[in-house]
N, C-alpha and C positions, 0 to 999 in steps of 0.2 A: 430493540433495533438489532438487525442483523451485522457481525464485524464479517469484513471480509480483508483476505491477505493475497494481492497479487503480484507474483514475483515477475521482476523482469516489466514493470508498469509502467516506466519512465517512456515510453515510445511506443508509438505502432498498434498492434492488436490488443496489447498489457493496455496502453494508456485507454485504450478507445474502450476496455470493457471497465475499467476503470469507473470512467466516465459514465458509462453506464448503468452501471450497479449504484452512482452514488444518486443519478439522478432518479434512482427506484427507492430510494432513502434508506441504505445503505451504509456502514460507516465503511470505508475501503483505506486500508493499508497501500500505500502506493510503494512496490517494494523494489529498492532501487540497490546498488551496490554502491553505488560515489551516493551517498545523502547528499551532498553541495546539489547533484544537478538532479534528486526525487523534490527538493525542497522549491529549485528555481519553477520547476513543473506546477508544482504546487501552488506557487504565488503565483501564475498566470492560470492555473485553474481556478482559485480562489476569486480571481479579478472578472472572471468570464460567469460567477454568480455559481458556482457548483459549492457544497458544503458537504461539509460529514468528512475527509477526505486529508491525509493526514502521510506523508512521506515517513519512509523506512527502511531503514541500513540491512541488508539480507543478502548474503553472497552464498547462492545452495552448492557453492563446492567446498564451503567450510563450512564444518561441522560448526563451530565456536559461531560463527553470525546466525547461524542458525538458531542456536541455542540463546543468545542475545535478542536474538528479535522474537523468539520466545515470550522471554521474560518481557521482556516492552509490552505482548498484549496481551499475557496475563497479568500485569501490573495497572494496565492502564482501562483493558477492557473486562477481565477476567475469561475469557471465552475467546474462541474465534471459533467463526460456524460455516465459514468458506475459504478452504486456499484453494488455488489457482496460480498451478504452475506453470508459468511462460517463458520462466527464461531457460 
């Protein structure tokens, strides 16, 4: 399975390719700066039957969330084989 990371995911063009990628079976990082409102995203995507799809703290004007959200998908996925930067 392909991981994909998109920053700035939480809304709009991020959310809708999102959506997209996960409905191509996809695992997609939904990369949000506030997690509270990538997660609230996530539970009405989840309800609306999409899968694979997984929110994530990433602020690309720190270095350090960078580096944190990093480690989260090489911890969790070991790889990531698409980012897409939005924000």
């Amino acid at each position: 399975m392909k991981i994909a990371l998109i920053t700035g995911a939480n809304r709009s063009i991020g959310l809708e390719t999102a959506k997209q990628l996960s409905e191509k079976g996809l695992f997609v990082y939904l990369g949000t700066r506030n997690l509270a409102k990538g997660e609230e995203v996530i539970k009405e995507l989840i309800a609306k039957g999409f899968q694979n799809i997984q929110a994530i703290q990433i602020d690309v004007t720190d270095a350090q969330s960078i580096l944190d959200a990093k480690k989260i998908v090489e911890k969790e996925k070991g790889k990531l084989d698409i980012l897409i930067n939005n924000a």
